[in-house]
N, C-alpha and C positions, 0 to 999 in steps of 0.2 A: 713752883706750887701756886696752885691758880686759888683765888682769893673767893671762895662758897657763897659770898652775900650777893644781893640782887640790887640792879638799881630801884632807887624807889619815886613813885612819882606821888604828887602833891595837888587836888584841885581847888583855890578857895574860889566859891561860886557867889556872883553877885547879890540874889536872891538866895536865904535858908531854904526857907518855904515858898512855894506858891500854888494859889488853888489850882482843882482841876479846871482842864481848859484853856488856861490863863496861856496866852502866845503875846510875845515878846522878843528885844533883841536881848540877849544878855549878855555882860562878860565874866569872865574867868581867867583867873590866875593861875597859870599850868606851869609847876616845879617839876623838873627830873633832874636826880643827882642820883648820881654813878659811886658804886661804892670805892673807899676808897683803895689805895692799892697800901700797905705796906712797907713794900721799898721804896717807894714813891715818897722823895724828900722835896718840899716847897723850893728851898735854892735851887735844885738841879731843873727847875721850868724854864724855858726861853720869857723871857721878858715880853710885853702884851703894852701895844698901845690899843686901846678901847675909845673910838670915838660914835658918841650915840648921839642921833639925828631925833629928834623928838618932834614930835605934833601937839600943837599947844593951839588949835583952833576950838572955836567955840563948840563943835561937834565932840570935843574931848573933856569936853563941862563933866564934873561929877565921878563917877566910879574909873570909867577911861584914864584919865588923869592920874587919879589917886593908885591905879596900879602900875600904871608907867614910873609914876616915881617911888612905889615899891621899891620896883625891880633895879630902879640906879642904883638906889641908898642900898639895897642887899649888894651889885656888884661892888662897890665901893669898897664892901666892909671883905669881899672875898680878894680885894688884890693887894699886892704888898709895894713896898719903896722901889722898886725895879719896874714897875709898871708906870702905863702913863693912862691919864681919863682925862675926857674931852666931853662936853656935852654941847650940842648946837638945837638950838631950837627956834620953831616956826610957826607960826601963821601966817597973818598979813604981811609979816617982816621979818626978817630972822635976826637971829641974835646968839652970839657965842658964849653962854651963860658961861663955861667953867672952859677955858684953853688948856690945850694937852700939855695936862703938868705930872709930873710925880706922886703918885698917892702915898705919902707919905704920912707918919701919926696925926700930923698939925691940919694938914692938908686934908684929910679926911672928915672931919668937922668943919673946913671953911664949905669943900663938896656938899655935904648933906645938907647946911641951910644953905646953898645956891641953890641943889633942888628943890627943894621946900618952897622955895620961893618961886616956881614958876608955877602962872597961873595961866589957863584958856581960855582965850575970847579968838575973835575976827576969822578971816577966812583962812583955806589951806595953802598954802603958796611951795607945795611938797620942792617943787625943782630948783628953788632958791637954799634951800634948807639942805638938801641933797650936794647941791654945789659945793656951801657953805664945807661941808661934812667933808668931800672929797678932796676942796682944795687944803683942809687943814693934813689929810694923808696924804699929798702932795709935799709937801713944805718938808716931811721927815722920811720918804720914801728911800731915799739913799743911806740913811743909816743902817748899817749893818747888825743882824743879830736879833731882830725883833721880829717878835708878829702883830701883824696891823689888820686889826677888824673895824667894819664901817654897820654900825645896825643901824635900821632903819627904824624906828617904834611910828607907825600911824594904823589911823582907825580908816581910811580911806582913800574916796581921790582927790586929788585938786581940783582947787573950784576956781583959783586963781594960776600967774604966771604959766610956765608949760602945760600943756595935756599928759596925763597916764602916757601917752603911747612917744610923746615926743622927748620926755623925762628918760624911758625905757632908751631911745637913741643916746640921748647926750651918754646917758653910763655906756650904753656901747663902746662909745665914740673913746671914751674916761679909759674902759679898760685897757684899750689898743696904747692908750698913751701911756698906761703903766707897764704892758709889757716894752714898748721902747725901750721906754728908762730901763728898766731890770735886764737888758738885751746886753 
């Protein structure tokens, strides 16, 4: 028996109002959740390692920011003690704010003021950031039984370290090595 409800989707827009005319960039915060199923019991889920690559450059000043770290502090609070969250973030330099630990009760309050606490300045340095990201899903790639996601959250290009297009290579290059390994 198939489950009648709809997913629903969610927009909080930057700007309430704005006059006519008014152009602009805006952002927006776009939720969709799928309703749920029923028999569908949280234990029976494959376990989730979550590692999110963050842009923390000066162009991320302000609203960018403030919905990037929405969006952890909500995944945070949707994974349980089976899971693992990783956050790496970047500008000029990167930095592994929170390493792929268990989200666990304790752990979920040290998570949310790590994110809290990350602020934007300096330039984009995406393919150090990127790196940083993939060799941390390197390191657990052999473990069996997991699924392993790598999000990317940026508002842009690099202004610093690789090119857009040379970034695009190196993940190339990443994924050939991952199938090896899983070979």
């Amino acid at each position: 028996k198939q489950n009648a409800q709809r997913a629903t989707l969610e927009i909080q827009n930057e700007y309430e109002k704005a006059p006519a005319g008014f152009t602009t960039e805006a952002y927006a915060l776009v939720s969709i959740k799928a309703p749920e199923r029923e028999e569908e019991k949280e234990e029976e889920r494959e376990p989730v390692d979550l590692i999110m690559v963050v842009d923390r450059s000066g162009s991320m000043s302000g609203t960018p920011i403030r919905l990037v770290k929405e969006a952890l502090k909500f995944i945070v609070g949707q994974l349980n003690e089976k899971d693992r969250f990783s956050v790496v973030s970047y500008s000029s330099n990167v930095t592994t704010d929170i390493e792929l630990t268990n989200v666990t009760g304790n752990e979920k309050a040290n998570m949310i003021n790590k994110i809290d606490s990350i602020r934007a300045s300096g330039s984009t340095n995406l393919s150090e950031g990127l790196s940083q990201g993939i060799n941390i899903a390197k390191k657990v790639m052999n473990e069996e039984n997991r699924v392993r996601s790598i999000f990317l959250l940026t508002d842009g290009q690099a202004n610093c370290g690789l090119s857009n297009e040379q970034t695009v290579e190196m993940v190339k290059g990443t994924g050939n090595a991952f199938k090896e390994a899983c070979s």
